[in-house]
C-alpha positions as CSV (number, residue, x, y, z in Angstrom):
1,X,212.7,210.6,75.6
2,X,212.7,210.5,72.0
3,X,211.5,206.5,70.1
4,X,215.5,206.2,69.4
5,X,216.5,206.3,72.8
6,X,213.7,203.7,74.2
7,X,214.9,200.3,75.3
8,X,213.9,198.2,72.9
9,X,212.0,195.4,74.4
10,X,210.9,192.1,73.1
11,X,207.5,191.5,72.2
12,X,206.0,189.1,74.2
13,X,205.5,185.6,72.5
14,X,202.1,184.6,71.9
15,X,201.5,180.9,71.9
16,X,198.5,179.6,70.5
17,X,196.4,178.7,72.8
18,X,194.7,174.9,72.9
19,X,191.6,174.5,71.2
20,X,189.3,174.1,74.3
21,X,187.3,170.5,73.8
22,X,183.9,170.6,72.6
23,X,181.0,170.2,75.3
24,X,179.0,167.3,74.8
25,X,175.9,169.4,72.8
26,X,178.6,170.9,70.5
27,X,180.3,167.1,69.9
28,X,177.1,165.4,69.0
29,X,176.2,169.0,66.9
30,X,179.7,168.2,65.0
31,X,179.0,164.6,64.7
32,X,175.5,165.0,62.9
33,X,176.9,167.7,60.9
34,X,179.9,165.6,59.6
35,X,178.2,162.0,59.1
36,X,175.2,163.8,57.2
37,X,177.8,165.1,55.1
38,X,178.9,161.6,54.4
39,X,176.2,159.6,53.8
40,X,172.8,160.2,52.1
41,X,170.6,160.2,55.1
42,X,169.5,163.1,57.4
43,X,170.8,162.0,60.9
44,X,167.1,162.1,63.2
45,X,168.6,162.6,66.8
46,X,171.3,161.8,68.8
47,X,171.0,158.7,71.2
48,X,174.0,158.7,73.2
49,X,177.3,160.8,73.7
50,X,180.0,159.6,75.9
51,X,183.6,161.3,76.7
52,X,186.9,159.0,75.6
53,X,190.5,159.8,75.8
54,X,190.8,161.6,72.8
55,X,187.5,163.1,72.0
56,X,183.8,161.8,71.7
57,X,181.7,159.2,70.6
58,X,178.1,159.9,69.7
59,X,175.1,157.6,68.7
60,X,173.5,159.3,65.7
61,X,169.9,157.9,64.8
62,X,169.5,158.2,61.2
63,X,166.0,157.3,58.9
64,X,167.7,155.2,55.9
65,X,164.2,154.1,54.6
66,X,160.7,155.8,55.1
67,X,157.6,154.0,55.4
68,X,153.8,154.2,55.4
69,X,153.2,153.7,58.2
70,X,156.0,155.6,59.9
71,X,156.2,153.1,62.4
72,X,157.4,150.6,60.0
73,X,160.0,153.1,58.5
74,X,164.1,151.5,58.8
75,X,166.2,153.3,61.1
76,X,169.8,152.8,61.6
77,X,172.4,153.6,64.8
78,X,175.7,155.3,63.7
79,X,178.5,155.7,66.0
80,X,180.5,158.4,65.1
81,X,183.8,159.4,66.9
82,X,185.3,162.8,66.6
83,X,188.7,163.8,68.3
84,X,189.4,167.3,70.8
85,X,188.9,169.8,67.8
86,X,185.2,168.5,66.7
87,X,187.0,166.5,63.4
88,X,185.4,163.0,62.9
89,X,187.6,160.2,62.9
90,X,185.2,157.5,62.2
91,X,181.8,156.1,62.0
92,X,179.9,153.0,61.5
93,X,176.4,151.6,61.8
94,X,175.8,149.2,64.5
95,X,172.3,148.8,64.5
96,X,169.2,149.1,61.9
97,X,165.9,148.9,63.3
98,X,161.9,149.4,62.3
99,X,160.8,152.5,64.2
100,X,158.6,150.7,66.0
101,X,160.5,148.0,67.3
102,X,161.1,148.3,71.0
103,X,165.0,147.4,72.5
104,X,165.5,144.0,73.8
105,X,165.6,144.4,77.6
């Protein structure tokens, strides 16, 4: 059978397919990526990440202001929500704190 002669078929459609959610290592890995890009301060650690609707919100412990001692060095909590694809939405601080200081119980 010669090429003219062949049926011609149609190529199958490729749909993209859905960016699969980012795992709650690779969320709070975007979120301290994306808020350090933001602000001035290196983020320190990640304090909490907890699944929503429409993406993530992570607790990002950042050091805003070092001291000697380190213990009396400023810390702040950002939270930092990012949507299915790893982008951040938004972020705020809702806590500063001396390292040393222990949470209220």
């Amino acid at each position: 059978m010669h090429m003219a002669e062949r049926d011609p078929r149609p190529s199958p459609t490729r749909t993209s397919p859905r960016p699969r959610p980012p795992k709650p290592a690779e969320a709070a890995r975007h979120a301290c990526e994306q808020l350090a890009s933001l602000i001035v301060h290196e983020p320190e650690g990640v304090s909490g990440v907890a699944r929503q609707e429409d993406g993530w919100l992570v607790s990002v412990d950042v050091l805003e202001v070092a001291r000697i001692p380190d213990t009396t060095s400023l810390l702040a909590t950002y939270e930092v929500r990012i949507d299915e694809r790893g982008e951040l939405q938004e972020y705020r601080r809702v806590r500063r704190y001396r390292r040393g200081a222990a949470d209220d119980a």
